[in-house]
ZAKE-110130 format. One record per residue: residue number from 1; residue in one letter; x, y, z of N, C-alpha, C, O in turn. Coordinates in Angstrom, 3 decimals. Layout:
% ZAKE-110130
<site><resi>NUM</resi><resn>A</resn><n_px>X</n_px><n_py>Y</n_py><n_pz>Z</n_pz><ca_px>X</ca_px><ca_py>Y</ca_py><ca_pz>Z</ca_pz><c_px>X</c_px><c_py>Y</c_py><c_pz>Z</c_pz><o_px>X</o_px><o_py>Y</o_py><o_pz>Z</o_pz></site>
...
***
This chain:
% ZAKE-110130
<site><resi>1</resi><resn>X</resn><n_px>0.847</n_px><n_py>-1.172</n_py><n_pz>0.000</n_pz><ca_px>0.000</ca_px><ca_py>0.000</ca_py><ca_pz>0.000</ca_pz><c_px>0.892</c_px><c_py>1.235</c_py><c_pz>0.000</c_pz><o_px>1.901</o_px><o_py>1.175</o_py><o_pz>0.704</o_pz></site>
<site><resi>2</resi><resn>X</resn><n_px>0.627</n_px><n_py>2.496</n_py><n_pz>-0.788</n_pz><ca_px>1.303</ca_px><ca_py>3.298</ca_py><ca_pz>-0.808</ca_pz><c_px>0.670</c_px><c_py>4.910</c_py><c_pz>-0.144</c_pz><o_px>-0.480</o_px><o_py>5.348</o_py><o_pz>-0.187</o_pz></site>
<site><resi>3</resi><resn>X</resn><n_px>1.953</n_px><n_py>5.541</n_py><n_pz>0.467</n_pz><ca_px>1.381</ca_px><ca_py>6.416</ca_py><ca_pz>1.545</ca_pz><c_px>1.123</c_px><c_py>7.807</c_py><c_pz>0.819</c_pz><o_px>2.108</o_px><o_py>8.346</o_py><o_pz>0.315</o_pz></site>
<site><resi>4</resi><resn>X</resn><n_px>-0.011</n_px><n_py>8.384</n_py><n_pz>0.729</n_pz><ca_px>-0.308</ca_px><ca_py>9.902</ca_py><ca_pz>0.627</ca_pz><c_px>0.897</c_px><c_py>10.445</c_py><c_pz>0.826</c_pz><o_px>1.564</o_px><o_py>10.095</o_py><o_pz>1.800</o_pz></site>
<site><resi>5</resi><resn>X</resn><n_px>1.409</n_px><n_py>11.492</n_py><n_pz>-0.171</n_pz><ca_px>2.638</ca_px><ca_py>12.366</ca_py><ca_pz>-0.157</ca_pz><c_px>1.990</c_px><c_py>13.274</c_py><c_pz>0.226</c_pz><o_px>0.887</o_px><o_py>13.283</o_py><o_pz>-0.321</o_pz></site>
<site><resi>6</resi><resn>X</resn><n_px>2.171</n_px><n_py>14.228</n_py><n_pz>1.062</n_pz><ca_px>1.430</ca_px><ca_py>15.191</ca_py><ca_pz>1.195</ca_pz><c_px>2.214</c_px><c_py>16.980</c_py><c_pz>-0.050</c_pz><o_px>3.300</o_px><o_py>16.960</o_py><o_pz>-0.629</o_pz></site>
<site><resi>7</resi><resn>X</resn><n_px>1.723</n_px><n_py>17.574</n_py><n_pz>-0.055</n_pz><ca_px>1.856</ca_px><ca_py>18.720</ca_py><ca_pz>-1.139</ca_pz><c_px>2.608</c_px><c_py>19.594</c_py><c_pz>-0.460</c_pz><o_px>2.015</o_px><o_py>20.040</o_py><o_pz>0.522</o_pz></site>
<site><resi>8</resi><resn>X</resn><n_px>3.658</n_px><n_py>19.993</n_py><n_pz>-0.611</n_pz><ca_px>4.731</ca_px><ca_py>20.977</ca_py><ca_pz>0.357</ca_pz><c_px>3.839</c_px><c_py>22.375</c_py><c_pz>0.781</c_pz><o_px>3.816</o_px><o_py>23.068</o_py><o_pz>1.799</o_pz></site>
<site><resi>9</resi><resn>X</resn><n_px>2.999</n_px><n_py>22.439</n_py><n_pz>-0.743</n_pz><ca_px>2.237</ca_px><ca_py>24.394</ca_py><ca_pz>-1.006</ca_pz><c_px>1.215</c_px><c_py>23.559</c_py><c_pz>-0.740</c_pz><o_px>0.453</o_px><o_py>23.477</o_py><o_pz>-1.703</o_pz></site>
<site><resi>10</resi><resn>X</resn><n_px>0.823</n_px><n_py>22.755</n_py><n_pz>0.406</n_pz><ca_px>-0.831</ca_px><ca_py>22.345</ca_py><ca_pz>0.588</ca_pz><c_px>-1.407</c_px><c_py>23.594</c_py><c_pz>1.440</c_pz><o_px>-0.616</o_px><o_py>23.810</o_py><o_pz>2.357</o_pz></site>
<site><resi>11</resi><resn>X</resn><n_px>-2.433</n_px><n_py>24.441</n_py><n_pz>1.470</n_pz><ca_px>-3.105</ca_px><ca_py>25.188</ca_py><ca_pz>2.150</ca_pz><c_px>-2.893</c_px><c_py>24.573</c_py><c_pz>3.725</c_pz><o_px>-2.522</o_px><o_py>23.415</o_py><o_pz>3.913</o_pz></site>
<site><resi>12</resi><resn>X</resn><n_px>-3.149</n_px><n_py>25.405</n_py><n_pz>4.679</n_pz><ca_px>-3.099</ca_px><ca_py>24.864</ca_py><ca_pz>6.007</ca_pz><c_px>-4.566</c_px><c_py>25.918</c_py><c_pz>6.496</c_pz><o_px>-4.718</o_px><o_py>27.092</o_py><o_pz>6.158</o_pz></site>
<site><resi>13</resi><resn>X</resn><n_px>-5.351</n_px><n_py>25.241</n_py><n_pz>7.211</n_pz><ca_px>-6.224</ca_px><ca_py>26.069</ca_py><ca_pz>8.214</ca_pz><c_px>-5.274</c_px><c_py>26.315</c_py><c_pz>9.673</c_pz><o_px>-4.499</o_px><o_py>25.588</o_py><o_pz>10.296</o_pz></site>
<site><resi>14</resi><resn>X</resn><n_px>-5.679</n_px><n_py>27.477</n_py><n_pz>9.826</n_pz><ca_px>-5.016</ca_px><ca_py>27.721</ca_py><ca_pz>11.548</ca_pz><c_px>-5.696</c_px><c_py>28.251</c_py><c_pz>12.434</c_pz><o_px>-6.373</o_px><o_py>29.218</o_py><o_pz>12.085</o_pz></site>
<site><resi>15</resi><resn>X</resn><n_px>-5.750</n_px><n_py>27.839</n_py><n_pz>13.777</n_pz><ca_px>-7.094</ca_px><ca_py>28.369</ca_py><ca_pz>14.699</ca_pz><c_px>-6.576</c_px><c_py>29.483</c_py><c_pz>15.033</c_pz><o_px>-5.352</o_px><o_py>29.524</o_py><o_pz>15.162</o_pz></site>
<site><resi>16</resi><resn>X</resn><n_px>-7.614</n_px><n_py>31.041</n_py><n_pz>15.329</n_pz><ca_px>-7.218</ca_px><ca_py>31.759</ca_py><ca_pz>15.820</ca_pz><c_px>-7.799</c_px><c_py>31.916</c_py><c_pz>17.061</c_pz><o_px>-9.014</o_px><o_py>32.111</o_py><o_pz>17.108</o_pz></site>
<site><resi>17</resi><resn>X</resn><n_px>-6.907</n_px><n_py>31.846</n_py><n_pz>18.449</n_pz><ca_px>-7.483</ca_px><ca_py>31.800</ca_py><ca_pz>19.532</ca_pz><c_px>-7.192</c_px><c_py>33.004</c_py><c_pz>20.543</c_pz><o_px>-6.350</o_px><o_py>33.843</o_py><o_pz>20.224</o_pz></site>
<site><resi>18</resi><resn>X</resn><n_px>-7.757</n_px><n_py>33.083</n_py><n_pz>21.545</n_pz><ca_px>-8.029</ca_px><ca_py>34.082</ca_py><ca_pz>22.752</ca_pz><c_px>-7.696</c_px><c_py>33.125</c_py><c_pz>23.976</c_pz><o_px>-8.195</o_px><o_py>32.215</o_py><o_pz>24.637</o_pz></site>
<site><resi>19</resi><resn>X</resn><n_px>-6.408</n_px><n_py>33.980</n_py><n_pz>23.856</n_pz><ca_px>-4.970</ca_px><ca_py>33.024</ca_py><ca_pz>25.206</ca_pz><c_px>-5.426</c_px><c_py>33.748</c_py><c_pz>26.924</c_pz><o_px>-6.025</o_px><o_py>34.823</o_py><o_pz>26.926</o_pz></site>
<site><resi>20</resi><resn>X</resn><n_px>-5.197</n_px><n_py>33.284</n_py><n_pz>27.839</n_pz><ca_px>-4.855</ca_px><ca_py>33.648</ca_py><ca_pz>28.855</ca_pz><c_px>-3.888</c_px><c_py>33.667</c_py><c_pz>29.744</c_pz><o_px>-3.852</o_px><o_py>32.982</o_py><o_pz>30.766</o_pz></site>
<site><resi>21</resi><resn>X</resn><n_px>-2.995</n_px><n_py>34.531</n_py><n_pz>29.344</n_pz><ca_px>-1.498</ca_px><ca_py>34.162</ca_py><ca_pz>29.991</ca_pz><c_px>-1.763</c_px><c_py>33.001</c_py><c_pz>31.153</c_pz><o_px>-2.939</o_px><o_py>32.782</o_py><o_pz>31.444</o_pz></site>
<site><resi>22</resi><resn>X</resn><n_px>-0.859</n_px><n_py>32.351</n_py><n_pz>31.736</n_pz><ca_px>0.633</ca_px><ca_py>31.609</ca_py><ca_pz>30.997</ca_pz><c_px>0.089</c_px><c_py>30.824</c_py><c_pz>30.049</c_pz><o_px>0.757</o_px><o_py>29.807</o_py><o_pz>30.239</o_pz></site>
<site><resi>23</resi><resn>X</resn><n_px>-0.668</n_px><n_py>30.551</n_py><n_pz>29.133</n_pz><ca_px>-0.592</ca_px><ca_py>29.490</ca_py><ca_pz>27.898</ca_pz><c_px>-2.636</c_px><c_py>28.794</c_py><c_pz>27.956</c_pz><o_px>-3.110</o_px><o_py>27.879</o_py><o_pz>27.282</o_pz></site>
<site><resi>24</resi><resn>X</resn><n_px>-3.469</n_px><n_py>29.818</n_py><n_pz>29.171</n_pz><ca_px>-4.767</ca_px><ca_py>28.580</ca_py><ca_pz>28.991</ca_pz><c_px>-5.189</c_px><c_py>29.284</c_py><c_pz>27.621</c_pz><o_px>-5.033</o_px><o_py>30.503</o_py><o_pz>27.538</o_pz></site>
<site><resi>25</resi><resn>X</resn><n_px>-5.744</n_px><n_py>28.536</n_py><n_pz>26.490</n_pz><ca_px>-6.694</ca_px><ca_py>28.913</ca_py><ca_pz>25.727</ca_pz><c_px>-7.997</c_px><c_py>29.071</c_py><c_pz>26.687</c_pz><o_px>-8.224</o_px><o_py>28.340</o_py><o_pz>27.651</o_pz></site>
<site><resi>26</resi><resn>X</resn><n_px>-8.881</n_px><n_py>30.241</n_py><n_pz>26.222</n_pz><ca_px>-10.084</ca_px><ca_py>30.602</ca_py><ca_pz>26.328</ca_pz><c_px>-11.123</c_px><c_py>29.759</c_py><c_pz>25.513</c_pz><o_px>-11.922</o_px><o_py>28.875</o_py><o_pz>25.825</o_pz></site>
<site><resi>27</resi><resn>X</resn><n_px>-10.793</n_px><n_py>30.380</n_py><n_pz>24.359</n_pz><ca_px>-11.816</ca_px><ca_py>29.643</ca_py><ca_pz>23.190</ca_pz><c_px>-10.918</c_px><c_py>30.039</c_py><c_pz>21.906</c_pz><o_px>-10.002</o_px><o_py>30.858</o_py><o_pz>21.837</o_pz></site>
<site><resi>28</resi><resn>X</resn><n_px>-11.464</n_px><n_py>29.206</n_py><n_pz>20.915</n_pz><ca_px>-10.798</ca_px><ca_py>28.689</ca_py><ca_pz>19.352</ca_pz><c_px>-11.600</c_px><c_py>28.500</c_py><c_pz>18.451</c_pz><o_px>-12.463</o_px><o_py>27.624</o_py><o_pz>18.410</o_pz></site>
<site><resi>29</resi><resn>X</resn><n_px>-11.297</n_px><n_py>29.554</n_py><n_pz>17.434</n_pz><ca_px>-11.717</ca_px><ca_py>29.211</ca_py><ca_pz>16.076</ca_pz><c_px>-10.846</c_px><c_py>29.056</c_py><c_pz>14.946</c_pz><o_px>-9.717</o_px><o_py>29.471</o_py><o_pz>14.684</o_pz></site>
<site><resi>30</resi><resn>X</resn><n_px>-11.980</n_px><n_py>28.094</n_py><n_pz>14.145</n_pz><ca_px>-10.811</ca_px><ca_py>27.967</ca_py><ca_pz>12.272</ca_pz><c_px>-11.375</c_px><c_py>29.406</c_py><c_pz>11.869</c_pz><o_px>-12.408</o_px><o_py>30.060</o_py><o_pz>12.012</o_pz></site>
<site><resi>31</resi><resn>X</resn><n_px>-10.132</n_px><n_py>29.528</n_py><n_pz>11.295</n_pz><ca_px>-9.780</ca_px><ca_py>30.721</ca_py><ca_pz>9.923</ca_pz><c_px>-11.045</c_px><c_py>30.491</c_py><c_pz>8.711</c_pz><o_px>-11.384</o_px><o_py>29.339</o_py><o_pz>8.440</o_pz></site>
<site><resi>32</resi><resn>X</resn><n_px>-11.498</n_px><n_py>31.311</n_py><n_pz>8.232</n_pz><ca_px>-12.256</ca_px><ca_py>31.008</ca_py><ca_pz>7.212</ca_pz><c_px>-10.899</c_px><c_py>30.937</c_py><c_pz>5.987</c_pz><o_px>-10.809</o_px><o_py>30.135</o_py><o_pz>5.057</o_pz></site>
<site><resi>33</resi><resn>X</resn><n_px>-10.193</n_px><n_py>31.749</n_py><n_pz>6.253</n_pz><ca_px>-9.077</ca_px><ca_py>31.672</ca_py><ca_pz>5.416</ca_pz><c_px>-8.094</c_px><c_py>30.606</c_py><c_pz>5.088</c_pz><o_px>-7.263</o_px><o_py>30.647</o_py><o_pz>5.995</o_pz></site>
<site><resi>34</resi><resn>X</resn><n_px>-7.726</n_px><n_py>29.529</n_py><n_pz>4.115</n_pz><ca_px>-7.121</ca_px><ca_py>28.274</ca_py><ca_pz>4.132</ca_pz><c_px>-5.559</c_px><c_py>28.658</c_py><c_pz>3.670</c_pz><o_px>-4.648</o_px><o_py>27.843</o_py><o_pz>3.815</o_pz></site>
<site><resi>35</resi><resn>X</resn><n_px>-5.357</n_px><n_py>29.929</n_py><n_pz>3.122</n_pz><ca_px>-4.072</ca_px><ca_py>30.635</ca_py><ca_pz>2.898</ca_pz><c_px>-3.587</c_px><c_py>31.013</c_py><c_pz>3.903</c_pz><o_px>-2.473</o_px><o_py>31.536</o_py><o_pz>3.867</o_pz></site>
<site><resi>36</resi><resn>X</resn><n_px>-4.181</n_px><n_py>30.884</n_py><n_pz>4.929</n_pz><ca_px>-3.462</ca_px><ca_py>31.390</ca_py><ca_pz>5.967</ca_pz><c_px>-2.367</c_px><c_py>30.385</c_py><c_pz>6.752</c_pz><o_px>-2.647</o_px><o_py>29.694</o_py><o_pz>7.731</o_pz></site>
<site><resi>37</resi><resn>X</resn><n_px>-1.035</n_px><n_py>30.463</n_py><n_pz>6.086</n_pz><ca_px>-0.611</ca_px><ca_py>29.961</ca_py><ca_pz>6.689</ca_pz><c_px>0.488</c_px><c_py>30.823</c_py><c_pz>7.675</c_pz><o_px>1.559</o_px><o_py>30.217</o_py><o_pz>7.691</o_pz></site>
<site><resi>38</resi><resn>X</resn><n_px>0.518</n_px><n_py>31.824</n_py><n_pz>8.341</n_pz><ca_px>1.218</ca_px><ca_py>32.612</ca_py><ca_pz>9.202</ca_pz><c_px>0.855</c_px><c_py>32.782</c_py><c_pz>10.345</c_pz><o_px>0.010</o_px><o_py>33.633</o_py><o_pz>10.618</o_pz></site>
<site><resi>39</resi><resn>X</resn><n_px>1.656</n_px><n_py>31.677</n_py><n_pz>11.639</n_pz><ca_px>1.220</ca_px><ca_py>32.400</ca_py><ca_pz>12.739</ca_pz><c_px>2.345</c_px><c_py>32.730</c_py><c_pz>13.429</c_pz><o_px>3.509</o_px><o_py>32.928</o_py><o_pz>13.081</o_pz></site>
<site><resi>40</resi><resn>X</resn><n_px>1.489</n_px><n_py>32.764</n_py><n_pz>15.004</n_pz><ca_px>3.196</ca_px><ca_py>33.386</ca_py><ca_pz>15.485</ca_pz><c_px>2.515</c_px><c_py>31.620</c_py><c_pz>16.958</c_pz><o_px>1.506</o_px><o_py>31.032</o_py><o_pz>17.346</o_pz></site>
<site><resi>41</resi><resn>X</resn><n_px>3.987</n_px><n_py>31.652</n_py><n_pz>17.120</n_pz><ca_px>4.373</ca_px><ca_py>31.061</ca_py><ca_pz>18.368</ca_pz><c_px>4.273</c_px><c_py>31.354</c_py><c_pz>19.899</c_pz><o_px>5.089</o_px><o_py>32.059</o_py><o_pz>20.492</o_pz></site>
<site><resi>42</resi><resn>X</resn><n_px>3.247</n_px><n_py>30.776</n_py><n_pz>20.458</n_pz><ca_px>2.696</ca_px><ca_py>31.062</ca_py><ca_pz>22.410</ca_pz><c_px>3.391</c_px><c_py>29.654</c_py><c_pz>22.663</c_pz><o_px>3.385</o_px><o_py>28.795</o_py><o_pz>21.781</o_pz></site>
<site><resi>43</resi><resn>X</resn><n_px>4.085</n_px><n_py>29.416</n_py><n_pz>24.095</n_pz><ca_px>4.041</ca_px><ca_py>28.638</ca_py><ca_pz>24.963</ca_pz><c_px>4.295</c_px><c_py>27.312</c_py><c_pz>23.735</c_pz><o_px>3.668</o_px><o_py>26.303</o_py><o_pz>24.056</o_pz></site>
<site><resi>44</resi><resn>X</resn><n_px>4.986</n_px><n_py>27.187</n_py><n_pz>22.598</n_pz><ca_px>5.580</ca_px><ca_py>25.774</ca_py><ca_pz>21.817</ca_pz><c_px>4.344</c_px><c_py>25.587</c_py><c_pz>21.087</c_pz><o_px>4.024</o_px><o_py>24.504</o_py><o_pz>20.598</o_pz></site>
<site><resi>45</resi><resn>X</resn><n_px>3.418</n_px><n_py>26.997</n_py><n_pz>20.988</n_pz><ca_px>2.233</ca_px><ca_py>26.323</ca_py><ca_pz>19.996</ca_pz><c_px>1.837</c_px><c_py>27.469</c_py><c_pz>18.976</c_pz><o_px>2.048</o_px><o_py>28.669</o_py><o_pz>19.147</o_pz></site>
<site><resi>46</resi><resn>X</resn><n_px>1.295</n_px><n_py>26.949</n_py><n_pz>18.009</n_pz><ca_px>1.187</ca_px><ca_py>27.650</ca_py><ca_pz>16.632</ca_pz><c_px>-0.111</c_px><c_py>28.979</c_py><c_pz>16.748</c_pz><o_px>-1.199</o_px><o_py>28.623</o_py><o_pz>17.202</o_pz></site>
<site><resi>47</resi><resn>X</resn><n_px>0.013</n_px><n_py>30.036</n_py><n_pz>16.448</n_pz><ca_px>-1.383</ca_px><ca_py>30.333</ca_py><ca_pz>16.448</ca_pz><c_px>-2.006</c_px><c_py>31.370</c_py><c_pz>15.066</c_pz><o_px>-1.275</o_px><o_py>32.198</o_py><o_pz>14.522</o_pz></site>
<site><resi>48</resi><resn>X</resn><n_px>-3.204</n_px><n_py>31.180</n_py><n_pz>14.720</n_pz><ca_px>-3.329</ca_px><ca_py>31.805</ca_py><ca_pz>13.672</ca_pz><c_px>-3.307</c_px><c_py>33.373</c_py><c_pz>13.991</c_pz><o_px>-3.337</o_px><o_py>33.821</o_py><o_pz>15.137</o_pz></site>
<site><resi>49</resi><resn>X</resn><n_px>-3.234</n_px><n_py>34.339</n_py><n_pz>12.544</n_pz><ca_px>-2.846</ca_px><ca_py>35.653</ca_py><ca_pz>12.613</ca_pz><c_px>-4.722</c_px><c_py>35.702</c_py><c_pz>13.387</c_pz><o_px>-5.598</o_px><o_py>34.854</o_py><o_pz>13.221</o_pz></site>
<site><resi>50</resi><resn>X</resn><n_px>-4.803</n_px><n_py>36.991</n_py><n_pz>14.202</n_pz><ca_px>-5.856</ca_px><ca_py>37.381</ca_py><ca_pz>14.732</ca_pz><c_px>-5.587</c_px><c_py>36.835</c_py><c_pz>16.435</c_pz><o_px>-5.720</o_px><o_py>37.473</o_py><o_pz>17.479</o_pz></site>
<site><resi>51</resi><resn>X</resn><n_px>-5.291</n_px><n_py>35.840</n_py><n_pz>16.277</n_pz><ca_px>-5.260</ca_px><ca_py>35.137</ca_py><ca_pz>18.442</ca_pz><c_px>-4.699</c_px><c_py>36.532</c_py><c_pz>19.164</c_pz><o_px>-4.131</o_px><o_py>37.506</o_py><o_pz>18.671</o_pz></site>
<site><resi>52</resi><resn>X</resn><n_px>-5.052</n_px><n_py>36.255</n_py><n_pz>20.397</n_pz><ca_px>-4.319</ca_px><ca_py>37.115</ca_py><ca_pz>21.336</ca_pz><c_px>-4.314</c_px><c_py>36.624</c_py><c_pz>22.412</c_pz><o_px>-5.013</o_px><o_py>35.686</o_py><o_pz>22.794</o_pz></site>
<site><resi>53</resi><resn>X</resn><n_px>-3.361</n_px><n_py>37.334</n_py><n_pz>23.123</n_pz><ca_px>-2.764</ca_px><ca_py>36.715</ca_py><ca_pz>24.464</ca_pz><c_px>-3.450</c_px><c_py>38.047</c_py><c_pz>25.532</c_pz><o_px>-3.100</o_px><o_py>39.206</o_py><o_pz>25.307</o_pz></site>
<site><resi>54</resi><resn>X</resn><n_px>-4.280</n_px><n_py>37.782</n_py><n_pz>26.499</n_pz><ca_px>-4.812</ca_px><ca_py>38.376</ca_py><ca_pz>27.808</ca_pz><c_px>-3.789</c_px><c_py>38.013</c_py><c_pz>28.580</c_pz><o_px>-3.549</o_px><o_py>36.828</o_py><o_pz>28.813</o_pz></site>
<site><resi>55</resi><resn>X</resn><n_px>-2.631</n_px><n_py>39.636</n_py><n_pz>29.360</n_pz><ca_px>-1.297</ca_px><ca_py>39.792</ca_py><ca_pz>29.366</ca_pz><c_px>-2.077</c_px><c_py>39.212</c_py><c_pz>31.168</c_pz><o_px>-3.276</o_px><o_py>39.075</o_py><o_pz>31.412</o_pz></site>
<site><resi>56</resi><resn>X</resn><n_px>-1.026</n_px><n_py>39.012</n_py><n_pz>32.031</n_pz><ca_px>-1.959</ca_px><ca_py>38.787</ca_py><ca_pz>33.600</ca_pz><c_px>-1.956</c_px><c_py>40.659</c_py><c_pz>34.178</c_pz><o_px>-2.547</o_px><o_py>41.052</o_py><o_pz>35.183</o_pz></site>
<site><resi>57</resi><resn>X</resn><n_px>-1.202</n_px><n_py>41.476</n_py><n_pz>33.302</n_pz><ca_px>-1.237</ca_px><ca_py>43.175</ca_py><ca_pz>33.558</ca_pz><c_px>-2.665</c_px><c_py>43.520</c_py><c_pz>32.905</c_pz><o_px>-3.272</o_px><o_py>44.474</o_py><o_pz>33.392</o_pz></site>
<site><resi>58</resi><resn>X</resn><n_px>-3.135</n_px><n_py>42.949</n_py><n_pz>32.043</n_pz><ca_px>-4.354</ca_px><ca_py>43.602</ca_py><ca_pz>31.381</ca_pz><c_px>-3.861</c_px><c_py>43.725</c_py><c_pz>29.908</c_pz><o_px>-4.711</o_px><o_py>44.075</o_py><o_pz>29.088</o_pz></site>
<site><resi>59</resi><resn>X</resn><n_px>-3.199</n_px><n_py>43.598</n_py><n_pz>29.678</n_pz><ca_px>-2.309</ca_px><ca_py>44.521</ca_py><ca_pz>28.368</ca_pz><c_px>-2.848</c_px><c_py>43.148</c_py><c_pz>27.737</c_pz><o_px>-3.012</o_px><o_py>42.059</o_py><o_pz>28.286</o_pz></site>
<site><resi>60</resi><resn>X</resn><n_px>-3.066</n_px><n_py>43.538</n_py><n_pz>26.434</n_pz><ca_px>-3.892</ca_px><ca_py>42.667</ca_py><ca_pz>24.783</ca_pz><c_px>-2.365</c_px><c_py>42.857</c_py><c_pz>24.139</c_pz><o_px>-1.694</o_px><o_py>43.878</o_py><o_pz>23.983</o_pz></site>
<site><resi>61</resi><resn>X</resn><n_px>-2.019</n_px><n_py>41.103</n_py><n_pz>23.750</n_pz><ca_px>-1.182</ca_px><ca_py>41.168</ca_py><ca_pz>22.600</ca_pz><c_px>-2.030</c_px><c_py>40.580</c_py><c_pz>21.631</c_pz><o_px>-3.056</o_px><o_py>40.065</o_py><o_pz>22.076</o_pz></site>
<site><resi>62</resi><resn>X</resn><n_px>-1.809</n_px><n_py>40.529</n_py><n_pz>20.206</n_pz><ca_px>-2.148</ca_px><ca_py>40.235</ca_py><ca_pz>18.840</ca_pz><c_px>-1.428</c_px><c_py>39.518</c_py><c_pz>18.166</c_pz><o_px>-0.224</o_px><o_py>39.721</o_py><o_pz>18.323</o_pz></site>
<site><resi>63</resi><resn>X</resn><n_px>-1.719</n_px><n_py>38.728</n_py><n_pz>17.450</n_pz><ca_px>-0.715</ca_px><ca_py>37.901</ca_py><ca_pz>16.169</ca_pz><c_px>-1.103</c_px><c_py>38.963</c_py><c_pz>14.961</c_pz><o_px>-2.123</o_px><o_py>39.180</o_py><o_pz>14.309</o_pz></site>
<site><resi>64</resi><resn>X</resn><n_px>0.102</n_px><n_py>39.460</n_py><n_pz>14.995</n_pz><ca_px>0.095</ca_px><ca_py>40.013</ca_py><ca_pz>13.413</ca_pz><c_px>0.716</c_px><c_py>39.251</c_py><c_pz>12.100</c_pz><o_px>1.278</o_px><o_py>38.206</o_py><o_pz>12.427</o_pz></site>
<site><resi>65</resi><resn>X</resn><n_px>0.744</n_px><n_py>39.472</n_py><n_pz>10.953</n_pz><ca_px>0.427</ca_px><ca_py>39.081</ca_py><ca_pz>9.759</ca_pz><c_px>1.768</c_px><c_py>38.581</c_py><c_pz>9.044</c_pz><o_px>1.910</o_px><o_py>37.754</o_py><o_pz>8.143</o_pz></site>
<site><resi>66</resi><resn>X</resn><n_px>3.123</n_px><n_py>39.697</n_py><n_pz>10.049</n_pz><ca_px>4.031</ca_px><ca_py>39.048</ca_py><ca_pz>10.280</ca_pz><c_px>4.566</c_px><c_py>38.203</c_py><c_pz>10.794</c_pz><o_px>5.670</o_px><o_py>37.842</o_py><o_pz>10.387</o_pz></site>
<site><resi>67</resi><resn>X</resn><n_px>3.986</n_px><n_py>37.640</n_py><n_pz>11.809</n_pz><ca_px>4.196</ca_px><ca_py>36.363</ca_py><ca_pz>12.676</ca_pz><c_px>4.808</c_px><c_py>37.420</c_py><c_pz>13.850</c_pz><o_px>5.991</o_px><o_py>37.362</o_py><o_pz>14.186</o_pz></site>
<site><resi>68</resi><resn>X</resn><n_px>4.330</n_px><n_py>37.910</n_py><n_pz>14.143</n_pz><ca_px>4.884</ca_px><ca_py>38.438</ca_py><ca_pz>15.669</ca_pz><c_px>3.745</c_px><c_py>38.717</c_py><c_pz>16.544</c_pz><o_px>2.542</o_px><o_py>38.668</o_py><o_pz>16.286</o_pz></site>
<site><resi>69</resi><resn>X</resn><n_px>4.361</n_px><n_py>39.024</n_py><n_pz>17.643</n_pz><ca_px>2.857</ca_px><ca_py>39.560</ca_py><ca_pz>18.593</ca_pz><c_px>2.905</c_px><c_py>40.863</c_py><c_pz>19.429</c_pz><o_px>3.496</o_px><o_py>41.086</o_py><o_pz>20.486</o_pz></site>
<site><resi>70</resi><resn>X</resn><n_px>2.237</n_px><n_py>41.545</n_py><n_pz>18.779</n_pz><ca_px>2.276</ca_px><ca_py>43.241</ca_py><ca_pz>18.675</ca_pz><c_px>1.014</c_px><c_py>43.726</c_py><c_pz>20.089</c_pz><o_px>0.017</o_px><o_py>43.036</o_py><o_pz>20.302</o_pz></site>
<site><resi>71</resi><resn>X</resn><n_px>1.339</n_px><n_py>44.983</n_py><n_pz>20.890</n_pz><ca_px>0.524</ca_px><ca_py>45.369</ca_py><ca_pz>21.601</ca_pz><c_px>-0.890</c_px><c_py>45.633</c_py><c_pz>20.793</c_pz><o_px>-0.827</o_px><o_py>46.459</o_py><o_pz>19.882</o_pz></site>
<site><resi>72</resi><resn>X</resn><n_px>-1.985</n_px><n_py>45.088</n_py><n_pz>21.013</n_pz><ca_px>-3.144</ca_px><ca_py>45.082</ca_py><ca_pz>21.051</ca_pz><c_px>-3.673</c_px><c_py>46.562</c_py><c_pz>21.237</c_pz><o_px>-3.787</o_px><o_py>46.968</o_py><o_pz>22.394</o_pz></site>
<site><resi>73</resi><resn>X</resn><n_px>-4.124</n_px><n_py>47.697</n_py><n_pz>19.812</n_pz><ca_px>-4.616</ca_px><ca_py>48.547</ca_py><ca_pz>20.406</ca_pz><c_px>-6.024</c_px><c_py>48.857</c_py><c_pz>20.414</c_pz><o_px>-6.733</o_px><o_py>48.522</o_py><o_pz>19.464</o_pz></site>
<site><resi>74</resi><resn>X</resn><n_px>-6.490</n_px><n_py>49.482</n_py><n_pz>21.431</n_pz><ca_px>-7.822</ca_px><ca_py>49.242</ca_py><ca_pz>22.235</ca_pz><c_px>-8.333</c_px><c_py>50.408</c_py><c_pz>21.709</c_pz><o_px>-9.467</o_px><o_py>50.778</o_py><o_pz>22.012</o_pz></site>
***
């Protein structure tokens, strides 16, 4: 039997979620977007552009589009 190669340029879905410092997810959604493959990195895990991290100061970070995570402005 031969194994599915998978496609290097295969689309990826990525959840964008609402973190609570140190690392709990809140809640998670898929991207309607399947191009989206850019996130940035929380706590050894992937997250789609849009997630944010609830700082334990109050302070909103963001996944931006660059893969980083930018102050959240309110």
């Amino acid at each position: 039997m031969k194994k599915n190669i998978t496609d290097k340029n295969m689309e990826k879905v990525r959840d964008i979620n609402r973190i609570s410092a140190p690392g709990n997810i809140i809640s998670s959604k898929r991207t309607t977007e399947k191009s989206n493959d850019v996130s940035c990195i929380y706590n050894g895990q992937n997250h789609g552009v849009g997630s944010t991290i609830l700082n334990e100061n109050g302070r909103e970070y963001e996944c931006s589009s660059d893969g980083t995570w930018q102050i959240k402005k309110k």
